[in-house]
C-alpha positions as YAML, in Angstrom:
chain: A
units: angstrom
residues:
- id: 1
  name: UNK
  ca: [8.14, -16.09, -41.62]
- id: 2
  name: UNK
  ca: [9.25, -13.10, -39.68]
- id: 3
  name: UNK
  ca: [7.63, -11.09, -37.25]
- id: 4
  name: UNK
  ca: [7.78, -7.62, -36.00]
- id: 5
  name: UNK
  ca: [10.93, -7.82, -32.86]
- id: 6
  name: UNK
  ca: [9.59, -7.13, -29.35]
- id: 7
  name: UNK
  ca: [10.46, -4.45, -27.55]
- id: 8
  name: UNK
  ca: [9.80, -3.12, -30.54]
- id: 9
  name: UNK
  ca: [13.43, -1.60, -31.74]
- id: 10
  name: UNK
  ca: [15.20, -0.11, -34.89]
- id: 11
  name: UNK
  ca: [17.96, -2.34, -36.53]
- id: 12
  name: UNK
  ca: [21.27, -1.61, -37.97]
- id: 13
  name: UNK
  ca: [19.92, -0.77, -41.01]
- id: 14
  name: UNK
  ca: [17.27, 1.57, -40.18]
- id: 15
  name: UNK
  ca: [14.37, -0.90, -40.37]
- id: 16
  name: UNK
  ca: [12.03, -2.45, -37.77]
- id: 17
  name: UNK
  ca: [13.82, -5.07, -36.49]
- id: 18
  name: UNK
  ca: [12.03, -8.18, -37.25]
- id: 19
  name: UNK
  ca: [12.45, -12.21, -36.05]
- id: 20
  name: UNK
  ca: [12.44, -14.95, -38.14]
- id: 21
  name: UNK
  ca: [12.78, -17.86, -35.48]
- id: 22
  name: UNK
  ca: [9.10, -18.74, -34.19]
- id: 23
  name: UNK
  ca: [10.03, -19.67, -30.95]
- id: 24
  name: UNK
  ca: [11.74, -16.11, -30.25]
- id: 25
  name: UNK
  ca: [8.09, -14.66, -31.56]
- id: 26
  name: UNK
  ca: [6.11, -16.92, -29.15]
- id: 27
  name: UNK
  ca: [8.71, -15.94, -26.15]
- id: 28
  name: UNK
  ca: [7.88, -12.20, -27.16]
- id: 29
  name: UNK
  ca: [4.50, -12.73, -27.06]
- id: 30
  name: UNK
  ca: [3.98, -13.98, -23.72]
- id: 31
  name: UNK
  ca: [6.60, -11.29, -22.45]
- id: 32
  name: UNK
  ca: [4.40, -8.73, -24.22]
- id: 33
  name: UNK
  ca: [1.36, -10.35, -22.62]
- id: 34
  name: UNK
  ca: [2.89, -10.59, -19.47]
- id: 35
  name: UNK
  ca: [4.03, -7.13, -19.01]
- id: 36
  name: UNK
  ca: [1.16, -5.09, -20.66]
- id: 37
  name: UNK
  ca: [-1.32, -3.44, -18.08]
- id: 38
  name: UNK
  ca: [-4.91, -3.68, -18.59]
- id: 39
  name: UNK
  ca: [-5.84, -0.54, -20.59]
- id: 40
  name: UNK
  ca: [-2.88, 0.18, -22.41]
- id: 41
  name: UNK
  ca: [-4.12, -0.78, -25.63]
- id: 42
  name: UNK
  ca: [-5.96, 2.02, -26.82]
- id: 43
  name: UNK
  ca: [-8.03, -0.57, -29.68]
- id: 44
  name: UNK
  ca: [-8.00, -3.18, -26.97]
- id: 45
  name: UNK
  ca: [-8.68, -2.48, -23.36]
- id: 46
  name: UNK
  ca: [-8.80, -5.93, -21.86]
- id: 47
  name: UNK
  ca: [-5.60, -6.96, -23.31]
- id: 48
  name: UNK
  ca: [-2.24, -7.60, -20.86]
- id: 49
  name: UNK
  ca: [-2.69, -9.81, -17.93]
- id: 50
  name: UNK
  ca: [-2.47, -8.13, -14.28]
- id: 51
  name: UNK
  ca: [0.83, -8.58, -13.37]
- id: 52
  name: UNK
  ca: [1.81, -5.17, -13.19]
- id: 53
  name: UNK
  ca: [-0.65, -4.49, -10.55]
- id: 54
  name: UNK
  ca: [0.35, -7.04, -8.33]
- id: 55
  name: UNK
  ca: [4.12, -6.21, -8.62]
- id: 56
  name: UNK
  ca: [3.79, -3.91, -6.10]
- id: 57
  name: UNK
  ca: [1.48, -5.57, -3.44]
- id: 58
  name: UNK
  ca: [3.11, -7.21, -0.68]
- id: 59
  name: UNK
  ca: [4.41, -10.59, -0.99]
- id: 60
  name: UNK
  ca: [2.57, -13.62, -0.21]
- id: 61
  name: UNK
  ca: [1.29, -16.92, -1.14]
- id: 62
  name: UNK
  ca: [-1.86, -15.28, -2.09]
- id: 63
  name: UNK
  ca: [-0.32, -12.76, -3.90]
- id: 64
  name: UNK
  ca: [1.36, -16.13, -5.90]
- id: 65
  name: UNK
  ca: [-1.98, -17.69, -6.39]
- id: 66
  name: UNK
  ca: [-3.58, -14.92, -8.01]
- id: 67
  name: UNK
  ca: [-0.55, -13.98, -10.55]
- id: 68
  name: UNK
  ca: [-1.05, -17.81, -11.52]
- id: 69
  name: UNK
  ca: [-4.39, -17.09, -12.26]
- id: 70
  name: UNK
  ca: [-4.59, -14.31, -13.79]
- id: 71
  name: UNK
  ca: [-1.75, -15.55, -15.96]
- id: 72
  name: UNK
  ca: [-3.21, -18.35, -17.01]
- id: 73
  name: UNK
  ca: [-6.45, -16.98, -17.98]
- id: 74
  name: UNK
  ca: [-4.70, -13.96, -20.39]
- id: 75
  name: UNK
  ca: [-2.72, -16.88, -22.00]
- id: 76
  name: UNK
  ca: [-5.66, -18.72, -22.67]
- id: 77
  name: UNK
  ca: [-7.02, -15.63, -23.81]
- id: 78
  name: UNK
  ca: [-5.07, -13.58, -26.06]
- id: 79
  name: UNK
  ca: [-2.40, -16.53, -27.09]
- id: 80
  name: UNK
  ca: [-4.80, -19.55, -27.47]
- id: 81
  name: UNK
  ca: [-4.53, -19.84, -31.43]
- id: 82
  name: UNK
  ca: [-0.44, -20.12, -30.61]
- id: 83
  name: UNK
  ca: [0.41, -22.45, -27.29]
- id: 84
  name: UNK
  ca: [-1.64, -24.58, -25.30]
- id: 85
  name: UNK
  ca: [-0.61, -23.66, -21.44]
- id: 86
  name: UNK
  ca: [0.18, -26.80, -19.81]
- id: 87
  name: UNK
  ca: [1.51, -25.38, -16.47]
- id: 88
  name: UNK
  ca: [1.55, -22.02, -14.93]
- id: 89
  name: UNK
  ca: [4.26, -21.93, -11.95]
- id: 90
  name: UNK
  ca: [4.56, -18.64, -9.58]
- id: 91
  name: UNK
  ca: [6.72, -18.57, -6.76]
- id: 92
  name: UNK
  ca: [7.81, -15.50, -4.51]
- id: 93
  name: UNK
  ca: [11.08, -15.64, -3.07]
- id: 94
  name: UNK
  ca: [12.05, -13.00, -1.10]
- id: 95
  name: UNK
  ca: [11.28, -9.77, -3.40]
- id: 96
  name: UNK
  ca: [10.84, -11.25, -6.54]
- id: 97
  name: UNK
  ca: [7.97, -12.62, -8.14]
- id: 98
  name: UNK
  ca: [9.27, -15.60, -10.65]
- id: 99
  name: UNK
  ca: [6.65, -16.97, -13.00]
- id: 100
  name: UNK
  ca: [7.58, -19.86, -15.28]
- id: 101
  name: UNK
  ca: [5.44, -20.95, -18.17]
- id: 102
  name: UNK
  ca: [5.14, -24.41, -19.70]
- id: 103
  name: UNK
  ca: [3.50, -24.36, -22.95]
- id: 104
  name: UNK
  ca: [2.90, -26.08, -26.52]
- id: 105
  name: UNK
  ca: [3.75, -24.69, -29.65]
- id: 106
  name: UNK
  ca: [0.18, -25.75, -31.58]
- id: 107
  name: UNK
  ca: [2.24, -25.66, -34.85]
- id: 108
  name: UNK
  ca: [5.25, -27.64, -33.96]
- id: 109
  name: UNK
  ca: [3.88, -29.80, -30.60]
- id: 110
  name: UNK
  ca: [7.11, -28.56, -28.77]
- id: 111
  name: UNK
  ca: [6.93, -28.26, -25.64]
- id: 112
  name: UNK
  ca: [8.35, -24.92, -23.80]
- id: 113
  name: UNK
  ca: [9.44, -23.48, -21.19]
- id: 114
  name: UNK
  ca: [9.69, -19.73, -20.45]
- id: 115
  name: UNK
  ca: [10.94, -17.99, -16.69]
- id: 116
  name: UNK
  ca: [10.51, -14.52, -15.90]
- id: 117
  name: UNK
  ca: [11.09, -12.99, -12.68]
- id: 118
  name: UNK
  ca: [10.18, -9.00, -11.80]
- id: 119
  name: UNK
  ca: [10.78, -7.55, -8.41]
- id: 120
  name: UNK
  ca: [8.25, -6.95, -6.19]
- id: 121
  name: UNK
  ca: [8.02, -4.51, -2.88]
- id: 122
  name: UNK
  ca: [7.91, -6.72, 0.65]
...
């Protein structure tokens, strides 16, 4: 089955580019997620998870806590139907925020694992 590429992108050919491989889609999805600030969605508000926001507050183990939070919940959320979240890790070192995801694919029972690290201001 393939699914619409994210970032969303012209191919070679002229078409949307599209991804057949599921885990790709499922990676995209929670990068989509992750990235997507709260009201950006014109038909849906709520969806995206904070982490924009706290990109630029000032590093600290609360600041940590919170992204975990927050991720977790918009997982659960909008991506429920997909992966079951079995951890949410977020760590701040130095001026990056990394967050690493472990998840299972519901259709396959994989397990995951996806990193993704965004600067943040100190």
């Amino acid at each position: 089955m393939e699914e619409i590429n994210y970032p969303f992108r012209i191919d070679g050919r002229g078409r949307v580019a599209r991804t057949e491989n599921q885990d790709t889609h499922i990676r995209q999805l929670i990068e989509q997620l992750l990235f997507t600030e709260s009201g950006e969605r014109v038909n849906r508000p709520d969806f995206g998870s904070g982490l924009y926001q706290l990109i630029f507050a000032p590093n600290s183990g609360e600041l940590a806590t919170t992204t975990q939070f927050l991720v977790q919940g918009a997982l659960e959320q909008w991506l429920g139907e997909l992966i079951q979240v079995e951890a949410v890790d977020v760590q701040n070192v130095e001026s990056r925020l990394e967050v690493t995801i472990r998840y299972i694919v519901r259709r396959s029972q994989e397990e995951k694992v996806a990193a993704f690290v965004r600067e943040v201001s100190s």
